[in-house]
C-alpha positions as CSV (number, residue, x, y, z in Angstrom):
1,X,107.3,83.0,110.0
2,X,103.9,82.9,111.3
3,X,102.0,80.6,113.8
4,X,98.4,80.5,115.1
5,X,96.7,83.1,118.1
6,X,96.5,81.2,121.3
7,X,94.0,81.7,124.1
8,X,96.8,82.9,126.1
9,X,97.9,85.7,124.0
10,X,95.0,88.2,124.5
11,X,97.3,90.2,126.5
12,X,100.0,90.1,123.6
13,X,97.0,91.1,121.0
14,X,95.7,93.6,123.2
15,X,99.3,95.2,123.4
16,X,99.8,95.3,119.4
17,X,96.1,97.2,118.9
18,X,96.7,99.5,121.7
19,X,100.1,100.5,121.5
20,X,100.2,101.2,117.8
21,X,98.2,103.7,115.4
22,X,96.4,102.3,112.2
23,X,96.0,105.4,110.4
24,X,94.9,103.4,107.0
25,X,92.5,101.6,108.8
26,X,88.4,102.0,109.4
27,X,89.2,102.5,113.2
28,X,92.8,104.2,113.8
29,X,92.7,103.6,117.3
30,X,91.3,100.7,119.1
31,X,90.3,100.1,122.8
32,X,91.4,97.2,125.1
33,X,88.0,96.5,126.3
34,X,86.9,96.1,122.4
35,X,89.8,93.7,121.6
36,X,89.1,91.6,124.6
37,X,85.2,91.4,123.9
38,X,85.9,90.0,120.1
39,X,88.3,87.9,121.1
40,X,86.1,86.4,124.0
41,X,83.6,86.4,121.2
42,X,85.7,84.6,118.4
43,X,86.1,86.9,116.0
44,X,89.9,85.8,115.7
45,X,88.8,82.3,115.0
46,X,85.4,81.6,114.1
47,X,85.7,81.4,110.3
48,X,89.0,83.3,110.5
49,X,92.4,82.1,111.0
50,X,95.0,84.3,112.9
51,X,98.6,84.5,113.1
52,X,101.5,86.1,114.5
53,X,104.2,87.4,112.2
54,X,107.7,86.4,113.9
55,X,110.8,87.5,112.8
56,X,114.0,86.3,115.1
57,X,111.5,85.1,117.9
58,X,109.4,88.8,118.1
59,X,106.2,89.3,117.3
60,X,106.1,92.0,114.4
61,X,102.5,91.8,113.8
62,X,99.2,90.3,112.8
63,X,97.6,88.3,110.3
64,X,94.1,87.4,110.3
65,X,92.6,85.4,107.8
66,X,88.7,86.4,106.9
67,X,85.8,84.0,105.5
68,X,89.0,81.3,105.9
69,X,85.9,78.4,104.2
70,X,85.1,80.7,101.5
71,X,87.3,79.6,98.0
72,X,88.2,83.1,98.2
73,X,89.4,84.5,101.5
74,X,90.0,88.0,102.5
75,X,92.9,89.0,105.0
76,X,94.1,92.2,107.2
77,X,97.9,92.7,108.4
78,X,98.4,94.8,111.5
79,X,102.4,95.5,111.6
80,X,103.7,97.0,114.9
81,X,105.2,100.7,114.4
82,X,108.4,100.0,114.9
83,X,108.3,97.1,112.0
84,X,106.6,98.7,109.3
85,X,108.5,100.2,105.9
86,X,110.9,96.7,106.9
87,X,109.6,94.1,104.4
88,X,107.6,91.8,106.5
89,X,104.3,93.1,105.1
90,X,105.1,91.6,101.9
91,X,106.7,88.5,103.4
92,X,103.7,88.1,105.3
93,X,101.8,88.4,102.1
94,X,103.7,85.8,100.1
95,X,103.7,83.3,103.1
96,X,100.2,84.3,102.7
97,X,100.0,83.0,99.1
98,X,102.0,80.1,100.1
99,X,99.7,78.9,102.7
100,X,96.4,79.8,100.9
101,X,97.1,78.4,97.4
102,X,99.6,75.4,98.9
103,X,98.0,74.5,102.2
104,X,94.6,75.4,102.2
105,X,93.4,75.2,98.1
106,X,91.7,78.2,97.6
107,X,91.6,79.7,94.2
108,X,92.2,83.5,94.8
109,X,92.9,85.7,97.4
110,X,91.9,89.8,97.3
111,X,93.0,92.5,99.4
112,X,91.7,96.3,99.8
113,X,93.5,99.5,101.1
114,X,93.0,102.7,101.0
115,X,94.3,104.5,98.0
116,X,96.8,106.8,100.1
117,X,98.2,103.9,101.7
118,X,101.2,103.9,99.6
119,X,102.9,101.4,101.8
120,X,100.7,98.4,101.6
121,X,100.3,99.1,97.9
122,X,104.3,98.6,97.2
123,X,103.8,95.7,99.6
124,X,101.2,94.3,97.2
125,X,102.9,94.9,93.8
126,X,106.1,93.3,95.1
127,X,104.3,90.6,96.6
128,X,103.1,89.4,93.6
129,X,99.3,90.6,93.6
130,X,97.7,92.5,90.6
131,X,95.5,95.8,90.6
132,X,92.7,94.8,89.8
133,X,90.4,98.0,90.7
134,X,90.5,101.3,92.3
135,X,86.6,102.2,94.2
136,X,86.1,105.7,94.5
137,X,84.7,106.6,97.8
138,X,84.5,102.8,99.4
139,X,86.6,103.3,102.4
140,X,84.7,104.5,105.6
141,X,86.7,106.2,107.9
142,X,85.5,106.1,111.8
143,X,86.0,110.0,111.4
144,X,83.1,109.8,108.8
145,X,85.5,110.6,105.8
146,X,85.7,108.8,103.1
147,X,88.8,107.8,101.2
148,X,89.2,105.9,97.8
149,X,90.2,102.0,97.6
150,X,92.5,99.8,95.5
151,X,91.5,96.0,95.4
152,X,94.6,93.5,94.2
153,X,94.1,90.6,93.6
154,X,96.6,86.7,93.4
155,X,95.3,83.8,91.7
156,X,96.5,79.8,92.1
157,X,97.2,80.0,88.7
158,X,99.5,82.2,88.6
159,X,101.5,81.8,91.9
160,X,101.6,77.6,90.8
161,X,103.5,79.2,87.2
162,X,105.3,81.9,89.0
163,X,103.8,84.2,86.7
164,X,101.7,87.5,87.0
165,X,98.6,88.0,85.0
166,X,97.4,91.7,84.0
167,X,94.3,92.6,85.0
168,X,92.0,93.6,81.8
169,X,90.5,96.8,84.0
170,X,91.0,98.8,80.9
171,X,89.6,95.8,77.9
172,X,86.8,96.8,75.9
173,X,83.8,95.3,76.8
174,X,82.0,93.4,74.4
C-alpha cells in the first residue's frame, strides 16, 4: 500500500499540503515555500520515515514516521480530501502496525488528535489502538486556540496475539 518519499516527489508532496485543508491539524493550511524548505532540510527523512499511501496506483496520502530509532515512534497521516471518510486512514494505520511491530521491532506505537476529530478517532478504534488518555487543553492551534487531545495507543503484544488490551485510565492507584 505504501512506499518511501523520493527526492523527486517534492512537487507531488507540495501538491497534497497545498491543495488540501487540515483543519485537525496545528497549521490548517500550509505554504509551498515551507514544504519545500523542510524537505530540502530533511525533515521527511532525517529520523523519520515517509510514505505514500497508494490505492489502485494514486497517491491518497501521507504517512510520515516520527523519532523512526526511538522503541516508540510517533506518526502523522495527511489523507487527500477527496480520500478521507474512505477507510485508508485505518488501513494505513494497521499497515502501520504491521510494519512497526513486524519490520522494524518497536514495542509500541502512540498517536494524538484532537478530541473533535471524530474521524481519526473511529480510524483508531477500528484500527486496533486503545484510548489510553484524553489532555485537556494540549492541542495548539496556529489560530492560538486550544483544543483537547486523545492519545491511543498499540502495543507488540497485543497486535503478535491479535488481541486488544484496555487501558487502566480509570484503576485505582495504589
Amino acid at each position: 500500500m505504501e512506499y518511501k518519499l523520493l527526492e523527486n516527489e517534492i512537487d507531488e508532496l507540495v501538491q497534497l499540503y497545498t491543495k488540501n485543508n487540515w483543519p485537525y491539524h496545528g497549521n490548517n493550511q500550509v505554504s509551498e515555500e515551507s514544504i519545500r524548505k523542510f524537505f530540502h532540510e530533511g525533515y521527511y527523512h532525517k529520523d523519520r520515515e515517509t510514505f505514500w499511501i497508494i490505492d489502485n496506483g494514486m497517491k491518497v496520502g501521507l504517512l510520515l514516521i516520527h523519532d523512526i530509532d526511538d522503541t516508540i515512534p510517533l506518526f502523522d497521516i495527511r489523507l487527500d480530501e477527496k480520500y478521507r471518510g474512505q477507510g485508508y486512514g485505518m488501513q494505513a494505520l494497521k499497515w502501520l502496525q504491521d510494519y512497526l511491530f513486524g519490520t522494524k521491532q518497536k514495542i509500541r506505537v502512540e498517536g494524538y488528535t484532537r478530541a473533535d476529530n471524530l474521524g481519526m478517532r473511529k480510524c483508531f478504534t477500528r484500527a486496533g489502538f486503545v484510548k489510553e488518555g484524553y489532555l485537556r487543553n494540549a492541542w495548539e492551534n496556529a489560530d492560538g486556540t486550544i483544543s483537547d487531545t486523545v492519545l491511543y495507543g498499540a502495543i507488540k503484544e497485543d497486535w503478535e496475539n491479535n488481541r486488544l488490551t484496555p487501558s487502566k485510565i480509570d484503576a485505582v492507584p495504589y
